[in-house]
C-alpha positions in Angstrom: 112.5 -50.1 131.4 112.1 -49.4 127.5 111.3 -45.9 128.2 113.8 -45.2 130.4 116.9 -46.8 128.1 114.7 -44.4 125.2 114.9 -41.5 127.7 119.1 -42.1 128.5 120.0 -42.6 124.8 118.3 -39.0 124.1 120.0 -37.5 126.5 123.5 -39.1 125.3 122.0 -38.0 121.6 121.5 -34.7 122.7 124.7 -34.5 125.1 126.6 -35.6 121.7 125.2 -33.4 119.4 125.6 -30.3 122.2 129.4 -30.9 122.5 129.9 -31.1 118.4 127.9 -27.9 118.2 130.4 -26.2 120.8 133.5 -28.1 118.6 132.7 -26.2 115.8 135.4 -23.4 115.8 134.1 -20.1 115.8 134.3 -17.6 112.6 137.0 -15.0 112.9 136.2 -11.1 113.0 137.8 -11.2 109.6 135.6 -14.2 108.4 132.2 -12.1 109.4 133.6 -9.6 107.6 134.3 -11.4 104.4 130.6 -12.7 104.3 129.4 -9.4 104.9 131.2 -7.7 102.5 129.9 -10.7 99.6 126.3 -10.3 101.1 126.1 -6.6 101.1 127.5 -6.5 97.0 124.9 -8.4 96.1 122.7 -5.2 97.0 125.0 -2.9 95.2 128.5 -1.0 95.7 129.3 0.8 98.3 130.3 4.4 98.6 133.6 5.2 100.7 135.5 8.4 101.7 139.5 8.6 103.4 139.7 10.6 105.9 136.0 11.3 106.2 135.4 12.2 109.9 138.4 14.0 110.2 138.3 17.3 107.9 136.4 18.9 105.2 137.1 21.8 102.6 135.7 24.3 104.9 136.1 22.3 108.6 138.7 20.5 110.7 138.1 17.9 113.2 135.1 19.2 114.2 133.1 16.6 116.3 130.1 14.4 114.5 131.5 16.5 111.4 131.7 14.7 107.5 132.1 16.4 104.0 129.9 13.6 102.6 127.2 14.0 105.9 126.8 17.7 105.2 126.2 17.1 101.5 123.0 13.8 101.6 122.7 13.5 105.4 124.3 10.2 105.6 127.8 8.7 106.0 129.9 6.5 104.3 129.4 2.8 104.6 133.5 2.6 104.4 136.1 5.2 106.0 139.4 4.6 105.1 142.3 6.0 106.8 146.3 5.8 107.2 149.2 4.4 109.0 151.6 6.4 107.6 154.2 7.6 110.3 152.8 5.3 112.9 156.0 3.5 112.3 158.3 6.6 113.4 156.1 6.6 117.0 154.8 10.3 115.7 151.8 11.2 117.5 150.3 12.0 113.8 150.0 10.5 110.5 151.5 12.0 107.2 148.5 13.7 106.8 148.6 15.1 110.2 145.7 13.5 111.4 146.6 12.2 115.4 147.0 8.4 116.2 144.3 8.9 118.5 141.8 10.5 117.0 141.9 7.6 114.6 141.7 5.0 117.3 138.4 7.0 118.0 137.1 7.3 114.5 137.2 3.7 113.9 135.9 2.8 116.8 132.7 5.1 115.9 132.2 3.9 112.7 131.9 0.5 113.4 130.1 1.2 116.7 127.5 2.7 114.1 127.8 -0.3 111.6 130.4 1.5 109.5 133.5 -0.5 107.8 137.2 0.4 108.3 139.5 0.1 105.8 143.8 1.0 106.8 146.1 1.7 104.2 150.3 2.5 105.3 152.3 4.7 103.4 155.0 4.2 105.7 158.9 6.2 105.3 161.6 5.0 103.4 163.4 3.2 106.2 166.9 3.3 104.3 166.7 7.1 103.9 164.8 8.2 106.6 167.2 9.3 110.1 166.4 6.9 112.9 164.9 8.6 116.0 162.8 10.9 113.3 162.5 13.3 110.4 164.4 12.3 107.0 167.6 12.2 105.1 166.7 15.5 103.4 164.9 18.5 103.4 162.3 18.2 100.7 159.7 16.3 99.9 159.3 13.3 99.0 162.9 12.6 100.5 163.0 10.1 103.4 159.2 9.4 102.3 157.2 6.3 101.0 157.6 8.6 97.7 161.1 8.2 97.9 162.6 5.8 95.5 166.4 7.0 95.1 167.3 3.9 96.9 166.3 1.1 94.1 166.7 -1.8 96.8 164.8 -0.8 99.6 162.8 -4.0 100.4 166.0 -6.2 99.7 167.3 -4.5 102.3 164.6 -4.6 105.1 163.8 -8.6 104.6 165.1 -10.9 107.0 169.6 -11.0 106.5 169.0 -7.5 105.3 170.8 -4.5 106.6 168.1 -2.6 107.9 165.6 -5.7 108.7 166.1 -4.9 112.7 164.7 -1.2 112.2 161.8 -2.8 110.2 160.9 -5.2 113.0 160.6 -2.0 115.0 158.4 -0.6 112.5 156.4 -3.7 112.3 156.2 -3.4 115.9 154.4 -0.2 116.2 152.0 -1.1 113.3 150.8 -4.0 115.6 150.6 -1.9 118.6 148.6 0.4 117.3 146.2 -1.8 115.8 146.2 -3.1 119.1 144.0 0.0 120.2 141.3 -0.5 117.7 138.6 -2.8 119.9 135.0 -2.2 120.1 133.0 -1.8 123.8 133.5 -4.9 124.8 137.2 -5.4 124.3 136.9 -7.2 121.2 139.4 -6.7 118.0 137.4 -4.1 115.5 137.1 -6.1 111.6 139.7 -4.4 109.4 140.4 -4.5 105.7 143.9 -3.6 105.4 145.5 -2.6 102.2 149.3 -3.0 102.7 151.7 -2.0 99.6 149.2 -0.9 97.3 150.1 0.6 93.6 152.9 -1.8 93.5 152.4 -1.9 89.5 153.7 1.8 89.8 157.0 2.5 90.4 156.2 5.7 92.6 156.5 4.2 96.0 160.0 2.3 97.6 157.7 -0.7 97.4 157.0 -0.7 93.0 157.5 -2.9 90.8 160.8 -1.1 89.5 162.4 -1.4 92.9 161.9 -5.0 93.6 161.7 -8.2 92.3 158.3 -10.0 92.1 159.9 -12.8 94.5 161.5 -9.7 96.9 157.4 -8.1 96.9 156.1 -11.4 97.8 158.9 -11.4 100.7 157.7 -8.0 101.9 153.4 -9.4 101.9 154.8 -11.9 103.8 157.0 -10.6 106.5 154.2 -8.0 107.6 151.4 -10.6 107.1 153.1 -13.5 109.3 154.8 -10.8 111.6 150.7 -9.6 112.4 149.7 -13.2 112.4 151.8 -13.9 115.0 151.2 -11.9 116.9 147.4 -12.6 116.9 145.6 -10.3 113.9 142.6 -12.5 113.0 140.5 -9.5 112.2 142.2 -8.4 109.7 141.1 -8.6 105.9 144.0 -8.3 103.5 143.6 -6.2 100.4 146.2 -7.0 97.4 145.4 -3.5 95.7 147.3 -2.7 92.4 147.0 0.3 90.0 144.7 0.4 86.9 146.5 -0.2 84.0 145.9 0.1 80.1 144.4 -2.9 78.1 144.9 -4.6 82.2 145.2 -8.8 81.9 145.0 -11.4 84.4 148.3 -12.2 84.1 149.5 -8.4 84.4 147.1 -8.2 87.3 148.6 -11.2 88.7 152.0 -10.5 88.5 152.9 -10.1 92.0 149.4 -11.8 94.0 150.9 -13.3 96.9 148.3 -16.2 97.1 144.9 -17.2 97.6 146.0 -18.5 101.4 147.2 -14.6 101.6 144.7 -12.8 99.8 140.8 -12.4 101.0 140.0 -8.9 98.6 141.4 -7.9 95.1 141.0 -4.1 94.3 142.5 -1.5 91.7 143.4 2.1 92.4 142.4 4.5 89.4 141.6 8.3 89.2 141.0 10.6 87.1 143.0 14.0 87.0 141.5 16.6 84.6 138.0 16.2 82.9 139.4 15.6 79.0 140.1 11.8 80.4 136.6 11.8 81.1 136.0 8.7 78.7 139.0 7.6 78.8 138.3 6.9 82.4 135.1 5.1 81.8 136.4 3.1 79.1 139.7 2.1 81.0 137.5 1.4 84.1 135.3 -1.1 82.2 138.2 -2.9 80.6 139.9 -3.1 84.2 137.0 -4.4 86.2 135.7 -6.8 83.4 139.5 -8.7 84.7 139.8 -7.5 88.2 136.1 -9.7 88.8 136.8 -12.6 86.3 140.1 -13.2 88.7 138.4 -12.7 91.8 135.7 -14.7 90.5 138.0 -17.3 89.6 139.9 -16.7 93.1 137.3 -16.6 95.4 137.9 -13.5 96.2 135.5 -10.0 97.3 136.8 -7.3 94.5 136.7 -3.5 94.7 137.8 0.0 93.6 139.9 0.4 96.5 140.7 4.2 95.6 138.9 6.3 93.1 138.2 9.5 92.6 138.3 13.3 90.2 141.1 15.3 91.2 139.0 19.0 92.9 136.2 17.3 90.9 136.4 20.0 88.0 133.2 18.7 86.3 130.6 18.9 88.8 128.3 16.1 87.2 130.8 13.7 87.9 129.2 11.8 90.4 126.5 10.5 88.2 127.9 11.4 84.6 131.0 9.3 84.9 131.7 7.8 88.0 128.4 5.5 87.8 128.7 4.2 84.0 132.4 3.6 84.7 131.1 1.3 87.8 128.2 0.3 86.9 127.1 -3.5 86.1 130.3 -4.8 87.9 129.8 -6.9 91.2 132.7 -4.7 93.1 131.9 -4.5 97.2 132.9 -0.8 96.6 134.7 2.0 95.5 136.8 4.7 97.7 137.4 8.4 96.7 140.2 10.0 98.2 140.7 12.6 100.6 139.0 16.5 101.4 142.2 18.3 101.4 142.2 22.2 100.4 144.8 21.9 98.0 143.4 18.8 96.4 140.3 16.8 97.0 138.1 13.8 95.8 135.0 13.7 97.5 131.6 15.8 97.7 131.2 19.2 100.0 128.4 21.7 100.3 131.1 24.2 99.3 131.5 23.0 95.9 129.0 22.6 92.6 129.2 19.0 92.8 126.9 18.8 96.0 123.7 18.2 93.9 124.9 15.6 91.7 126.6 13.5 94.7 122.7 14.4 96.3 121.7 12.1 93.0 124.3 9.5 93.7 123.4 9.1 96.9 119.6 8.6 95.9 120.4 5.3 93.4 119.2 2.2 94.5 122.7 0.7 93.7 124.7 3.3 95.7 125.1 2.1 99.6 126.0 4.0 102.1 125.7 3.5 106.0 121.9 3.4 106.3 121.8 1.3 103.6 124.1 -1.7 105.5 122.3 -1.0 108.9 118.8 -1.5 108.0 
């Protein structure tokens, strides 16, 4: 009789113990991808390209096809790409790339192991004609460039005059993202990067053309609109510019909140090779504050777009690039586009292949082999 009231009450133990197990609520797509992304900078910074897959200096959408590939035989570990003109239901983005073809990328990279990263430069919807094309006939005129409307995001938040068009733009954003599921149906991890460089005043969204309270308004609305309507797998990047003698509190200015905020990154270039340590020094002083505050924030930082404008001093990879990073627990650091007018990452076409070779050979460098192993 003792054995069998032992044997029941093991049964209920386990029973009890199996149905906690199965309360515990499961870990987002965006969750997984936090703790990977703290894991993996513990290993060292990982390398990323916009645009990657999509064309080269010499090549266009050629299939299995990266600048970076061609150069050290491996891909990124992050691909970035952009929304830009996803809200105006064009069939390509502002850099021409299709809709598409993006859905297709992502869903290869990660498929591979890869991480996505989705930036939006979407139109000035106060200047831009509805039904398509802009106000004027030059650029930046209608574009996210275009800030000769000084109250755009006034306008667009809820009791604005152009808040209904916005919801429409909102719209698309979410059905697009909509399309980026992996093979079993599941919503793809993305870190999106929303109203970035708002410490400039070169976009309708800067700091010059809103209030602090007003860009808050604007996180918000696109963050709670996304939310809603089901976006768990998203991991949202606040993403200012770098800044001279940067401070927390400068950096700071506008953070919507730790209950918005999962990654803080900077955006910093440099443009001709006499900023050379300029660059490295203002690099330093801006991630010694961008990780104290993520630190302090508990949140994953990174250099969210970097980069040498048609990389003019071929060493750069490993001559400035790595003692500007180096030392800094940052998940990783984006270059910019392959464009033929203007570009930012490494091709077999240029003198810089050698020395991105030697980057890519440092034990601190990671790129997609190195967060699939």
């Amino acid at each position: 009789m003792r054995k069998l009231l032992v044997m029941a009450i093991a049964t209920v133990s386990v029973a009890a113990c199996t149905t906690m197990k199965k309360a515990e609520p499961e870990k987002t797509q965006a969750q997984q991808l936090i703790e990977r992304l703290d894991t993996l900078r513990q290993k060292g910074v990982m390398y990323g390209h916009q645009d990657d897959p999509m064309y080269g200096l010499t090549w266009a959408y050629d299939k299995d096809s990266s600048d970076v590939k061609n150069v050290c035989g491996d891909y990124p570990a992050i691909m970035g790409f952009d929304l830009g003109g996803i809200e105006m239901g064009d069939a390509k983005n502002l850099d021409s790339v299709p809709f598409t073809r993006m859905t297709e990328e992502v869903k290869n990279h990660y498929r591979r192991g890869g991480i996505v990263t989705l930036s939006w430069h979407p139109r000035n919807p106060v200047t831009t004609i509805d039904g398509g094309g802009w106000a004027g006939q030059k650029f930046p005129e209608g574009t996210a460039w275009d800030v000769s409307d000084t109250a755009v995001v006034k306008k667009i938040l809820p009791g604005g005059e152009f808040h209904e068009k916005f919801e429409t733009w909102m719209q698309r954003v979410s059905d697009f993202l909509l399309t980026l599921t992996d093979d079993e149906g599941r919503k793809i991890p993305i870190i999106f990067r929303p109203w970035h460089e708002n410490s400039g005043s070169w976009f309708w969204w800067g700091e010059k053309l809103c209030t602090v309270d007003e860009y808050k308004a604007l996180w918000n609305m696109l963050q709670d609109k996304l939310k809603a309507d089901g976006f768990d797998n998203l991991v949202w990047s606040y993403s200012p510019g770098m800044q001279d003698d940067l401070t927390a509190e400068r950096l700071l200015d506008r953070y919507p909140g730790d209950d918005r905020v999962d990654m803080i990154g900077l955006d910093g270039y440099q443009w001709v090779p006499e900023e050379k340590e300029g660059f490295i020094t203002r690099s330093k002083q801006n991630l010694t504050v961008l990780c104290d505050v993520a630190k302090e924030h508990g949140l994953i930082p990174a250099l969210t777009e970097c980069g040498m404008k048609n990389m003019t001093e071929p060493t750069w990879w490993t001559s400035t690039l790595l003692p500007a990073v180096e030392g800094f627990p940052i998940s990783y650091l984006l270059t910019w586009r392959n464009y033929k007018e203007e570009w930012f990452g490494p091709s077999t076409s240029k003198p810089d292949a050698p020395y991105f070779k030697d980057f890519y050979a440092k034990d601190n460098t990671l790129f997609l082999k190195d967060i699939t192993q």
